[in-house]
Backbone and ligand atoms as CSV (ligand in chain L), in Angstrom:
chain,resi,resn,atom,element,x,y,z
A,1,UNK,N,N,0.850,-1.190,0.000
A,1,UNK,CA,C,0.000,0.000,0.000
A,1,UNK,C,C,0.890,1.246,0.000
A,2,UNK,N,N,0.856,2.056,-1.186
A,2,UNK,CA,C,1.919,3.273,-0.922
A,2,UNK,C,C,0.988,4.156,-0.926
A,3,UNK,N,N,1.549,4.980,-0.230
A,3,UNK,CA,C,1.130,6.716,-0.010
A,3,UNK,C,C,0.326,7.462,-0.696
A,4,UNK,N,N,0.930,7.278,-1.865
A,4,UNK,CA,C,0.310,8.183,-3.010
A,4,UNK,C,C,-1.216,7.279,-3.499
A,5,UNK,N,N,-1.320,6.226,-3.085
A,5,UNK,CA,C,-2.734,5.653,-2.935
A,5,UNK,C,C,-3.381,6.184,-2.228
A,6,UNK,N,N,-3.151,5.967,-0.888
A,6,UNK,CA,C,-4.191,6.669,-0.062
A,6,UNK,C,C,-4.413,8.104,-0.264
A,7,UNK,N,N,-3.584,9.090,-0.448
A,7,UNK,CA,C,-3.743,10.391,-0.494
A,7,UNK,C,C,-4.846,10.285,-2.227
A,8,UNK,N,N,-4.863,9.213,-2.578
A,8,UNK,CA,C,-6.173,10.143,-3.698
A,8,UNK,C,C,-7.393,9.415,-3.514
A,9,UNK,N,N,-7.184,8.267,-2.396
A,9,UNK,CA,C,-8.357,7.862,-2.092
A,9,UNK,C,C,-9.488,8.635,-1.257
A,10,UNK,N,N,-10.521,8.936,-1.472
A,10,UNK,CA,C,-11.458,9.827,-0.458
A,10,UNK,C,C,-12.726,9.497,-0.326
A,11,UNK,N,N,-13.414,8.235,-0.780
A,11,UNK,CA,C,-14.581,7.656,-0.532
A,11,UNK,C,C,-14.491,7.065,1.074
A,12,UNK,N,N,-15.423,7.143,1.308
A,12,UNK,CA,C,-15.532,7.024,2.827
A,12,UNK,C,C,-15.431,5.355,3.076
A,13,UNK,N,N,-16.405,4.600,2.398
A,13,UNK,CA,C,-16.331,3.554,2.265
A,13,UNK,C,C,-15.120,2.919,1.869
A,14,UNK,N,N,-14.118,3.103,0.927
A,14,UNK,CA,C,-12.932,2.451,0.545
A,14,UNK,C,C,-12.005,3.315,1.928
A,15,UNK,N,N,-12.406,3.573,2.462
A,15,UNK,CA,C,-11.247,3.926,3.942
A,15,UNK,C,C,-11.507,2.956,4.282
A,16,UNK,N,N,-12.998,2.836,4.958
A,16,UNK,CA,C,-12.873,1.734,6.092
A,16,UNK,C,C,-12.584,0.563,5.793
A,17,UNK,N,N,-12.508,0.236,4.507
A,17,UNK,CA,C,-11.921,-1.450,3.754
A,17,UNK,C,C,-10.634,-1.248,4.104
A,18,UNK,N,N,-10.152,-0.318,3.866
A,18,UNK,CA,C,-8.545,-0.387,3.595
A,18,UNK,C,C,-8.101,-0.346,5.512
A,19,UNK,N,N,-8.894,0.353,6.484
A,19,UNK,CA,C,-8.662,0.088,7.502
A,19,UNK,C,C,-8.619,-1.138,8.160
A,20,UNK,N,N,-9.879,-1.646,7.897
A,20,UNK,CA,C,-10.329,-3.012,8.261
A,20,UNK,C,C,-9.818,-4.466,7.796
A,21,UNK,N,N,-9.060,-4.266,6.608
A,21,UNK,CA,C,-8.296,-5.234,5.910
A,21,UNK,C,C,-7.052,-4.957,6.593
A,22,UNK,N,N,-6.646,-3.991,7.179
A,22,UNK,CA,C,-5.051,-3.902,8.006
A,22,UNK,C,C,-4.904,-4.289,9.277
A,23,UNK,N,N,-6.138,-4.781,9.525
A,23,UNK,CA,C,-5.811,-4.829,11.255
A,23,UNK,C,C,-5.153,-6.179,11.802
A,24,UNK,N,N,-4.775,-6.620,11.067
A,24,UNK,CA,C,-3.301,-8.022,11.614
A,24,UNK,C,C,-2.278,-7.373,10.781
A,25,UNK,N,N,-2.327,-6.463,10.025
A,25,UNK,CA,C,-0.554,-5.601,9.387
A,25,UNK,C,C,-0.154,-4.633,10.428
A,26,UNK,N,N,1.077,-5.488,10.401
A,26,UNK,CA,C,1.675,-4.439,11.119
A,26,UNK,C,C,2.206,-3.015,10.266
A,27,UNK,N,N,1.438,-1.866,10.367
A,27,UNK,CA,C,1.255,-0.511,10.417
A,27,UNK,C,C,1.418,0.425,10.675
A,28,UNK,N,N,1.710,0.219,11.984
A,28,UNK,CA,C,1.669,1.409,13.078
A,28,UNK,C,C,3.209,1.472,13.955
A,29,UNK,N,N,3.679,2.693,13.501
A,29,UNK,CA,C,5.002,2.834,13.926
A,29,UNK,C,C,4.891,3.354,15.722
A,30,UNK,N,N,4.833,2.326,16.275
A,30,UNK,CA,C,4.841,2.713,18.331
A,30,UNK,C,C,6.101,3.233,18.659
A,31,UNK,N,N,6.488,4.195,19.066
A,31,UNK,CA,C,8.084,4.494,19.147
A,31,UNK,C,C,8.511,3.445,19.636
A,32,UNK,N,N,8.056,2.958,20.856
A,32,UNK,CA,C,8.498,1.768,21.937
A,32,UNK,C,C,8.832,0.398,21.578
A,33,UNK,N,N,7.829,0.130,20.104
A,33,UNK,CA,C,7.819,-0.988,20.303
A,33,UNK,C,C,7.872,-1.689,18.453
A,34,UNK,N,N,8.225,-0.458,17.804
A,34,UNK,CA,C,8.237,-0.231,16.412
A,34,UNK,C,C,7.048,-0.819,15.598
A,35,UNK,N,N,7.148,-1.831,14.763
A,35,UNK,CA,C,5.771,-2.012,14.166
A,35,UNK,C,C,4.698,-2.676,14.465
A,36,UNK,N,N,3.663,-2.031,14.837
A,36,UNK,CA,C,2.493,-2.696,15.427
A,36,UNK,C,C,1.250,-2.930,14.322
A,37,UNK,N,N,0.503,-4.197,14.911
A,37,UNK,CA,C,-0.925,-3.987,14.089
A,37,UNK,C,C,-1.765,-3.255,14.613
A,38,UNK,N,N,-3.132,-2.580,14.069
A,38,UNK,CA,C,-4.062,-2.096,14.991
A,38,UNK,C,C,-4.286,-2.770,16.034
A,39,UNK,N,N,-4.766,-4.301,15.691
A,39,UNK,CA,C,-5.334,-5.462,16.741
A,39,UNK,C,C,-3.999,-5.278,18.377
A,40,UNK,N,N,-2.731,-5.751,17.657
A,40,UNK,CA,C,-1.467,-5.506,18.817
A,40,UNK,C,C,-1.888,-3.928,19.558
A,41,UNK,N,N,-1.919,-2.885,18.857
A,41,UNK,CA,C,-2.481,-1.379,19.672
A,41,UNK,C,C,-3.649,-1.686,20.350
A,42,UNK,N,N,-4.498,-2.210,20.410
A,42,UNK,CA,C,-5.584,-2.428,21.239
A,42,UNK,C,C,-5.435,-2.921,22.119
A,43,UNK,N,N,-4.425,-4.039,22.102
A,43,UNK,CA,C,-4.352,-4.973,23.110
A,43,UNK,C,C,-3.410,-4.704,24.066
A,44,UNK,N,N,-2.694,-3.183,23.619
A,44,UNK,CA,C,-1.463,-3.129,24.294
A,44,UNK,C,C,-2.623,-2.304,25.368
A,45,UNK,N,N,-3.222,-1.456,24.765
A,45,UNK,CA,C,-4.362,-0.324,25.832
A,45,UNK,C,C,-5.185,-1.169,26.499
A,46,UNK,N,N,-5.452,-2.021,26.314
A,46,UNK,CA,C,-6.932,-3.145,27.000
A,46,UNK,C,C,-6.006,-2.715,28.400
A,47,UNK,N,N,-7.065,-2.673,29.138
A,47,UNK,CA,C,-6.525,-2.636,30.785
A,47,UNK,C,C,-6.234,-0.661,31.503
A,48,UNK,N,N,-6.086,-0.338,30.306
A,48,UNK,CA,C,-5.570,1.041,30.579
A,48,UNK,C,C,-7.379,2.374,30.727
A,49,UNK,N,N,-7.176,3.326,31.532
A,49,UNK,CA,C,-8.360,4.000,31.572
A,49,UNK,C,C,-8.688,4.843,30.227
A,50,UNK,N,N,-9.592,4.876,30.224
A,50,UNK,CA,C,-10.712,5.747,28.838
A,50,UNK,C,C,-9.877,6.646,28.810
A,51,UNK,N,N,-9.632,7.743,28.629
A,51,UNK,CA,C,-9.230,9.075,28.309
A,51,UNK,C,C,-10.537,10.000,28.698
A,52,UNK,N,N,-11.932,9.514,28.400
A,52,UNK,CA,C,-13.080,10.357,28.066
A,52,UNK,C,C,-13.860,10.075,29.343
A,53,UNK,N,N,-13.827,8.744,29.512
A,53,UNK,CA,C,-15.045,8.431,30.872
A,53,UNK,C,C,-14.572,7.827,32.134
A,54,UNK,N,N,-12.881,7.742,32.208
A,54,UNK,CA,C,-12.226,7.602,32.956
A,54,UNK,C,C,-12.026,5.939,33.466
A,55,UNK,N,N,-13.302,4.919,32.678
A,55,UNK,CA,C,-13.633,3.851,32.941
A,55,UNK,C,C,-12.254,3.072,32.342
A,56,UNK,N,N,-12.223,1.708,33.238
A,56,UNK,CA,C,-10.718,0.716,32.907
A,56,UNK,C,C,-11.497,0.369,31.418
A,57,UNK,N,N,-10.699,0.104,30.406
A,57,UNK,CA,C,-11.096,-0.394,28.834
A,57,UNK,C,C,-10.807,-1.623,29.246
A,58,UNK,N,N,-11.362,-2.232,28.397
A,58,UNK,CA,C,-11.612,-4.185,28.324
A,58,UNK,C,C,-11.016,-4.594,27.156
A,59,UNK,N,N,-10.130,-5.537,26.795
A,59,UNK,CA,C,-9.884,-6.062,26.000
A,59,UNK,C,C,-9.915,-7.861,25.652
A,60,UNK,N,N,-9.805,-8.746,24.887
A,60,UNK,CA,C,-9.843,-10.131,24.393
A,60,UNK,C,C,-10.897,-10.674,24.686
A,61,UNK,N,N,-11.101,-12.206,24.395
A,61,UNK,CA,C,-12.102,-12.923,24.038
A,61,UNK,C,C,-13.312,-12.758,25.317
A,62,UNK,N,N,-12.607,-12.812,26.757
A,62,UNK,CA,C,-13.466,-12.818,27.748
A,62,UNK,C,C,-14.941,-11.227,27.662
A,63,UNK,N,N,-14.326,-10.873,27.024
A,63,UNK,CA,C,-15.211,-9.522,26.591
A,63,UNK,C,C,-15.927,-9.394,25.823
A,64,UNK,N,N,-16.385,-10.111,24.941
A,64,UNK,CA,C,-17.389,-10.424,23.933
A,64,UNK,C,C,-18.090,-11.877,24.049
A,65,UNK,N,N,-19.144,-11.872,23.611
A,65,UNK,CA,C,-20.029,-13.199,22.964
A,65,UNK,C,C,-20.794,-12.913,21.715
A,66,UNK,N,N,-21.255,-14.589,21.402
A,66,UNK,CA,C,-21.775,-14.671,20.161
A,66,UNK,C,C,-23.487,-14.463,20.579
A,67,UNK,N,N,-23.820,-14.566,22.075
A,67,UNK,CA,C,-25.372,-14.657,22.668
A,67,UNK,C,C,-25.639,-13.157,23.283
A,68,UNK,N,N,-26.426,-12.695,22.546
A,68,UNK,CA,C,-27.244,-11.345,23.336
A,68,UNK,C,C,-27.822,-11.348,24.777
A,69,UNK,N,N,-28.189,-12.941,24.975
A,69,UNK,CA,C,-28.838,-13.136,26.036
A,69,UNK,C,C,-27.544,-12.715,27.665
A,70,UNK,N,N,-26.861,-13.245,26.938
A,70,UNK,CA,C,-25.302,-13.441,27.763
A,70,UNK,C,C,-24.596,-12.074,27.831
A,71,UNK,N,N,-24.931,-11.281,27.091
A,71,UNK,CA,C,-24.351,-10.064,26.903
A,71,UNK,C,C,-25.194,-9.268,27.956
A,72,UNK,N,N,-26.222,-9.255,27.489
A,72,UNK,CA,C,-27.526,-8.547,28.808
A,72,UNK,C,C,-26.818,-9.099,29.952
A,73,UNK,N,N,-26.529,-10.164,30.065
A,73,UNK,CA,C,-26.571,-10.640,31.963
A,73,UNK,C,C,-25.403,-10.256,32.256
A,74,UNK,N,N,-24.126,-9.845,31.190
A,74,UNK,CA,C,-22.876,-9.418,31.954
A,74,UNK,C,C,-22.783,-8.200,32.023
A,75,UNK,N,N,-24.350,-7.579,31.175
A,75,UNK,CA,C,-23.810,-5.939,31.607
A,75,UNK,C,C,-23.745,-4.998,30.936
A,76,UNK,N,N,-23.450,-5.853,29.064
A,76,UNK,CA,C,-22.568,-5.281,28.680
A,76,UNK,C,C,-24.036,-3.921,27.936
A,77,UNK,N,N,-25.186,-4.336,28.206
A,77,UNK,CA,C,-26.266,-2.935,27.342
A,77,UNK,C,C,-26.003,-1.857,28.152
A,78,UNK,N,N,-26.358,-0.633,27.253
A,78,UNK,CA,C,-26.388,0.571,28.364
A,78,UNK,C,C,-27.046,1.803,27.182
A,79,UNK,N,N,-27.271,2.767,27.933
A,79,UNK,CA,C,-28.306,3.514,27.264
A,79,UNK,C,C,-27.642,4.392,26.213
A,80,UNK,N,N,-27.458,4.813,25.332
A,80,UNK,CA,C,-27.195,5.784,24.384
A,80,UNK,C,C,-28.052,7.489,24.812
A,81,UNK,N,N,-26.903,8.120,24.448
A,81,UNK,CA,C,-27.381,9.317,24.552
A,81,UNK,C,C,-29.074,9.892,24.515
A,82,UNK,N,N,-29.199,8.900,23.312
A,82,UNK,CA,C,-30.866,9.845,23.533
A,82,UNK,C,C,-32.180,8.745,24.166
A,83,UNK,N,N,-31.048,8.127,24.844
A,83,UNK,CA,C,-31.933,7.229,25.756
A,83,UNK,C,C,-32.252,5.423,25.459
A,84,UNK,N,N,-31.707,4.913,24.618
A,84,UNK,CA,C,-32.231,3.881,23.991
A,84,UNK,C,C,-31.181,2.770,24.165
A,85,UNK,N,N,-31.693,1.452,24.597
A,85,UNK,CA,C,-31.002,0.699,25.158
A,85,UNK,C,C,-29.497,0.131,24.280
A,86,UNK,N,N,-28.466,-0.427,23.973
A,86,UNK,CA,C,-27.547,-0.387,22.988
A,86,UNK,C,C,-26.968,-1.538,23.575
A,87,UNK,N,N,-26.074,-2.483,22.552
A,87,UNK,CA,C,-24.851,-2.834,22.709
A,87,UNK,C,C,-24.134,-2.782,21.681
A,88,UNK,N,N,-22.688,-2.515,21.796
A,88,UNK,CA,C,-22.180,-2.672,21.039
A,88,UNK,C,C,-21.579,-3.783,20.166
A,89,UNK,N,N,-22.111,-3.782,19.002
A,89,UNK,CA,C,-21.978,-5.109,18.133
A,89,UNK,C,C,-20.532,-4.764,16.681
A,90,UNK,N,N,-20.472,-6.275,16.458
A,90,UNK,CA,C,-19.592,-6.445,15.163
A,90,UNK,C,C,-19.973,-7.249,14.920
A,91,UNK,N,N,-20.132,-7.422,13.442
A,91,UNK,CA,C,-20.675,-8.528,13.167
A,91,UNK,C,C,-21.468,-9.628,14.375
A,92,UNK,N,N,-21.013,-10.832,14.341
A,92,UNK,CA,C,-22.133,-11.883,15.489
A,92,UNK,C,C,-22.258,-11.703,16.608
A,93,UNK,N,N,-20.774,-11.101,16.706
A,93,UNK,CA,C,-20.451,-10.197,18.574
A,93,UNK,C,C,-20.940,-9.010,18.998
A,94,UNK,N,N,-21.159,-9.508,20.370
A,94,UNK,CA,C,-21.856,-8.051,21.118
A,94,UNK,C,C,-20.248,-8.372,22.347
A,95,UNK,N,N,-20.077,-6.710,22.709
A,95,UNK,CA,C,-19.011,-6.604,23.279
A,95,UNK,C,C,-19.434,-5.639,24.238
A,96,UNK,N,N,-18.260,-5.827,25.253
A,96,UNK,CA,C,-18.300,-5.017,26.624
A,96,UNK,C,C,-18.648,-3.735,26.178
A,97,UNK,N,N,-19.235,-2.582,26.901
A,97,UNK,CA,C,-19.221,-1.127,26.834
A,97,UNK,C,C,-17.847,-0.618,26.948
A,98,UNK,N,N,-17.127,-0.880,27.862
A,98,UNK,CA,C,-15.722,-0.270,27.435
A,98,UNK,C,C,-14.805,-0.972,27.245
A,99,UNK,N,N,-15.247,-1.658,25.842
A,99,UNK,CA,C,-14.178,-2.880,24.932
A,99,UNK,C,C,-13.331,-1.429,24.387
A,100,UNK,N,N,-12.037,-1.756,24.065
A,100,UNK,CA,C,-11.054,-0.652,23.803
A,100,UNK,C,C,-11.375,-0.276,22.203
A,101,UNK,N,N,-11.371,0.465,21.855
A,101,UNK,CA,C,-11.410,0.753,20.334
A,101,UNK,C,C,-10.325,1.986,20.017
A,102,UNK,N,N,-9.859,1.418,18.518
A,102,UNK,CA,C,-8.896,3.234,18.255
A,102,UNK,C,C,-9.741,4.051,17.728
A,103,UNK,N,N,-9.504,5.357,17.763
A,103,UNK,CA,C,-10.189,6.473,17.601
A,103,UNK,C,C,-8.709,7.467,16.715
A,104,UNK,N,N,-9.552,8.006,15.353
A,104,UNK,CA,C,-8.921,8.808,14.669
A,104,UNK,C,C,-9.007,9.975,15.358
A,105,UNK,N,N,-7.371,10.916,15.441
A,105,UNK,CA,C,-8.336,12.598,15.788
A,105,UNK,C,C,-8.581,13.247,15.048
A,106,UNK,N,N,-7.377,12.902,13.896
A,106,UNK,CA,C,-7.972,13.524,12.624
A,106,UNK,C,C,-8.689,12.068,11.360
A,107,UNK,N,N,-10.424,12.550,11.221
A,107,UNK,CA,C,-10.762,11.627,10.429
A,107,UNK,C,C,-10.323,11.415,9.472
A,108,UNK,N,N,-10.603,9.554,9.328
A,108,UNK,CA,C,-9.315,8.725,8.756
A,108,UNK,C,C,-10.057,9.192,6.941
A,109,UNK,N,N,-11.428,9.387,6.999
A,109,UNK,CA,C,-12.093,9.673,5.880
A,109,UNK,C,C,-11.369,10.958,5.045
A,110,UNK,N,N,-11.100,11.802,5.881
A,110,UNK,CA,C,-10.770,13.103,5.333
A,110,UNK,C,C,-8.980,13.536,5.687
A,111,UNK,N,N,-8.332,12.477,6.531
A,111,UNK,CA,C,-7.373,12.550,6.141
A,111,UNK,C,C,-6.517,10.765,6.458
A,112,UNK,N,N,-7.131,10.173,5.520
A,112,UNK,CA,C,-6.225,8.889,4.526
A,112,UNK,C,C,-4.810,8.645,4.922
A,113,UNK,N,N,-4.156,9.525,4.605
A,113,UNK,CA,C,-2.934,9.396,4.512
A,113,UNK,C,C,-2.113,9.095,6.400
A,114,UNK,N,N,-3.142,9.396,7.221
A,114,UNK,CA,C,-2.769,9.439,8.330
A,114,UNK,C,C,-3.349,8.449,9.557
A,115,UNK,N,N,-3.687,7.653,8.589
A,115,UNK,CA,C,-4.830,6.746,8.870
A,115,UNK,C,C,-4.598,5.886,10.051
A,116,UNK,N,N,-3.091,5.720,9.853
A,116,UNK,CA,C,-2.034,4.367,10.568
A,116,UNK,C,C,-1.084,5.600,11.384
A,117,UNK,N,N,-0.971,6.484,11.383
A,117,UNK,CA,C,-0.227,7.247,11.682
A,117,UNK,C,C,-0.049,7.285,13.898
A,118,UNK,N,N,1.031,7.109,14.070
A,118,UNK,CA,C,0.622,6.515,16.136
A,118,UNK,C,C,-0.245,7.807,16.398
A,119,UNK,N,N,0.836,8.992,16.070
A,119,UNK,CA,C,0.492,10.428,16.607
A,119,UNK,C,C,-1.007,10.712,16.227
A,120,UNK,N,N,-1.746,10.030,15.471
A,120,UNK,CA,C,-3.268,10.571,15.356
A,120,UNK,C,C,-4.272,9.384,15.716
A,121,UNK,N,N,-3.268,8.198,16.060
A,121,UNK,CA,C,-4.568,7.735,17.158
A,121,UNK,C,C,-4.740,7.810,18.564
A,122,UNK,N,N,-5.807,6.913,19.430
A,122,UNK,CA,C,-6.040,7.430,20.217
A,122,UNK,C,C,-6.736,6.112,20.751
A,123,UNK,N,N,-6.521,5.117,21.481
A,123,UNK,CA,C,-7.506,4.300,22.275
A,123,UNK,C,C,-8.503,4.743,23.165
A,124,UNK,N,N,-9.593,5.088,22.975
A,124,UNK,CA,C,-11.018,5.172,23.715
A,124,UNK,C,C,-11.798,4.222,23.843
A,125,UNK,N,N,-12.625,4.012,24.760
A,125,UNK,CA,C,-13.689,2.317,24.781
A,125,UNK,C,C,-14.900,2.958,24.059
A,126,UNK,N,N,-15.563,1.451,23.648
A,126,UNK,CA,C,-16.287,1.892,22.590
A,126,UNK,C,C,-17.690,2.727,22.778
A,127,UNK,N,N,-17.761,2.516,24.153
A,127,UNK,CA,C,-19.442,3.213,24.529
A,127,UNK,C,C,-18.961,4.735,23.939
A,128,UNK,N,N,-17.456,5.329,24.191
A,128,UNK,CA,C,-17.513,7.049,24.042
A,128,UNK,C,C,-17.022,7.159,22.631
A,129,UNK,N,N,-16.305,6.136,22.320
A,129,UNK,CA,C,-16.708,6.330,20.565
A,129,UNK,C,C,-17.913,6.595,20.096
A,130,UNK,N,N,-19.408,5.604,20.608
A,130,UNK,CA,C,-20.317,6.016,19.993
A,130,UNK,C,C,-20.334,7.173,20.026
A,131,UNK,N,N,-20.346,7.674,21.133
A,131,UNK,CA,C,-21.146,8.876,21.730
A,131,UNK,C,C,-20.404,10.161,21.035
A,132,UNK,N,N,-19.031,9.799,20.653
A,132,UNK,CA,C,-18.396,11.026,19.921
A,132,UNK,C,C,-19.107,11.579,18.533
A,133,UNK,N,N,-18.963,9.573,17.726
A,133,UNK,CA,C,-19.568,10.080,16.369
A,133,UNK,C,C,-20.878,10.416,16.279
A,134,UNK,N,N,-22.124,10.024,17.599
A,134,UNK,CA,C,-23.538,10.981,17.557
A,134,UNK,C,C,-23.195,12.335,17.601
A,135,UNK,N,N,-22.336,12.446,18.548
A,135,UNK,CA,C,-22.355,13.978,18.792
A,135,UNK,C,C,-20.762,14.730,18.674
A,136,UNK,N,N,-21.345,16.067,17.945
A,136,UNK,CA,C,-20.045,16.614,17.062
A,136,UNK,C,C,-19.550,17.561,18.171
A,137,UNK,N,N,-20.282,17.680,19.454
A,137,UNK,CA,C,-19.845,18.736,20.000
A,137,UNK,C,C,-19.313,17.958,21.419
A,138,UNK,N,N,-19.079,16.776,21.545
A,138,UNK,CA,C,-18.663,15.790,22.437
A,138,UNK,C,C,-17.245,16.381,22.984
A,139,UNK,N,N,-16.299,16.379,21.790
A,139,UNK,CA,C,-15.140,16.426,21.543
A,139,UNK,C,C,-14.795,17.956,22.604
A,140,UNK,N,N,-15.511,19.087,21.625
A,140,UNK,CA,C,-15.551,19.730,22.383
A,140,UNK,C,C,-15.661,21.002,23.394
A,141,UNK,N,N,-17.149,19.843,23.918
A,141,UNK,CA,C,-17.413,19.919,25.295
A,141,UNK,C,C,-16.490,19.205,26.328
A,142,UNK,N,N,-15.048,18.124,25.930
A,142,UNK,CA,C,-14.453,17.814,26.727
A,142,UNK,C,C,-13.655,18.413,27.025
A,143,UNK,N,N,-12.979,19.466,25.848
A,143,UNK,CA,C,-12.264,20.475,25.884
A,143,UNK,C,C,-12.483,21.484,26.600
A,144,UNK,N,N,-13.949,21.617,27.342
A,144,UNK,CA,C,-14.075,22.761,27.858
A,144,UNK,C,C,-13.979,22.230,29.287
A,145,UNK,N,N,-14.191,21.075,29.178
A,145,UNK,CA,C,-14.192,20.599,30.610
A,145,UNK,C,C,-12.345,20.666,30.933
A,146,UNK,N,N,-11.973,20.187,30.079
A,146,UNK,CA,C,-10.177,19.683,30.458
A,146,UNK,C,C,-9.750,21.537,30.565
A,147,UNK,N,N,-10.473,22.625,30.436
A,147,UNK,CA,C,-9.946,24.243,30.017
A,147,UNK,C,C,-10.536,24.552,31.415
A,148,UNK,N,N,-11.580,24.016,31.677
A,148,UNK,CA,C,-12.142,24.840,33.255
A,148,UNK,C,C,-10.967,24.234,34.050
A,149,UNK,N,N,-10.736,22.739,34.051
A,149,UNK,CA,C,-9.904,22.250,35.169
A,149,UNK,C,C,-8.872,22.634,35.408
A,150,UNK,N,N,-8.302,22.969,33.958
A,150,UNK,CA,C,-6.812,23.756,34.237
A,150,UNK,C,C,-7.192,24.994,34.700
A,151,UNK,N,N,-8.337,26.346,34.202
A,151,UNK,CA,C,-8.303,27.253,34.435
A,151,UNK,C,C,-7.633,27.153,36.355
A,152,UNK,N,N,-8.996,26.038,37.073
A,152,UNK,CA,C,-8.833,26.506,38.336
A,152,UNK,C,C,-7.540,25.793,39.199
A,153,UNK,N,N,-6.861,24.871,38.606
A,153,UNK,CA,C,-5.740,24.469,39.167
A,153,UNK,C,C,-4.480,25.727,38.905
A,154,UNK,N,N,-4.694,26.387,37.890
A,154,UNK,CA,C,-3.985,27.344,37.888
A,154,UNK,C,C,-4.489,28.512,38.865
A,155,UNK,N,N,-5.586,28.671,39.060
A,155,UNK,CA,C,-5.981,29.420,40.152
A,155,UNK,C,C,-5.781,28.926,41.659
A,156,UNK,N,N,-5.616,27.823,41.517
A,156,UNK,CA,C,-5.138,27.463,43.393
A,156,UNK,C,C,-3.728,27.637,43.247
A,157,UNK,N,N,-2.894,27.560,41.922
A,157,UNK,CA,C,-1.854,27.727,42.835
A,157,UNK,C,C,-1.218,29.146,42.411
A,158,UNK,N,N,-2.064,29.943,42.090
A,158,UNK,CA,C,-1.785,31.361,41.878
A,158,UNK,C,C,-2.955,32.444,42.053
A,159,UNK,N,N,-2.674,32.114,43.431
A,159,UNK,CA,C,-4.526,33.098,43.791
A,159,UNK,C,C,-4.067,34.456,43.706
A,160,UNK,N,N,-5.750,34.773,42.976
A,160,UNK,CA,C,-5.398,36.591,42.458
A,160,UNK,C,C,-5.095,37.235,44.574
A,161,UNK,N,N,-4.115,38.043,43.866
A,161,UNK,CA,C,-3.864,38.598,45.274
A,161,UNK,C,C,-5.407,40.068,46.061
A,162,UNK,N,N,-6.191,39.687,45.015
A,162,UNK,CA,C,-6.719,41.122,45.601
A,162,UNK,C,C,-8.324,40.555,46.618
L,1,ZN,ZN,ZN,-15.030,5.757,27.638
């Protein structure tokens, strides 16, 4: 796959093939650990906290089934933003709420070329993936949250003198 492919590819649909067909290639340059597959990046984050909801991410087989019924009893439904019961599925599998997933920051649709790139992904679990791509202002509204927190940590340790 060279470069100059992806940079003229821009159908949305031929991204996610070309994503989804890579995920046992190793791709992904980890400084640490040099070439990784997506699948190896997931598995390295499984265990590690959300970034977004602070929740531990879940990773491998113990985290999914092929039975809905089984999925309900471990937990794994939970409500979607505008209220409606969910799990997250792939194909036959329904998976934990915070099964680990990568997350583009810059979309892989609109920028291709960066698709595999370490510096523009991002492991999040999958319940706040949904919730990102429902909502465009997710992102950020986290930003405003991560801007108040600094505002006032910078204010405790530099109280206005007056
Ligand atoms: Zn999360």
């Amino acid at each position: 796959m060279s470069k100059v492919r992806l940079d003229t590819l821009y159908d949305a649909s031929e991204i996610r093939d070309i994503w989804e067909n890579n995920q046992t290639v190793p791709c992904i340059k980890d400084p640490k650990e040099g070439l990784i597959t997506p699948n190896m990046y997931r598995a390295n984050k499984g265990s590690k906290p959300c970034p977004y909801c602070g929740q531990k991410m879940v990773h491998g087989r113990q985290y999914y089934t092929k039975s809905k019924t089984e999925a309900i009893s471990r937990g794994y439904q939970y409500k979607t933003v505008d209220g409606k019961p969910y799990i997250n599925q792939a194909g036959s599998l329904y998976f934990h709420q915070h099964y680990v997933t990568i997350d583009h920051k810059l979309n892989k649709a609109r920028f291709p070329e960066k698709m595999f790139d370490y510096d523009n992904l991002e492991a999040i679990c999958w319940r706040c993936n949904n919730q990102k791509s429902d909502n465009l202002m997710f992102e950020l509204e986290h930003k405003l949250e991560h801007l108040r927190s600094l505002k006032e940590s910078v204010f405790r340790r530099y109280p206005n003198p007056h």
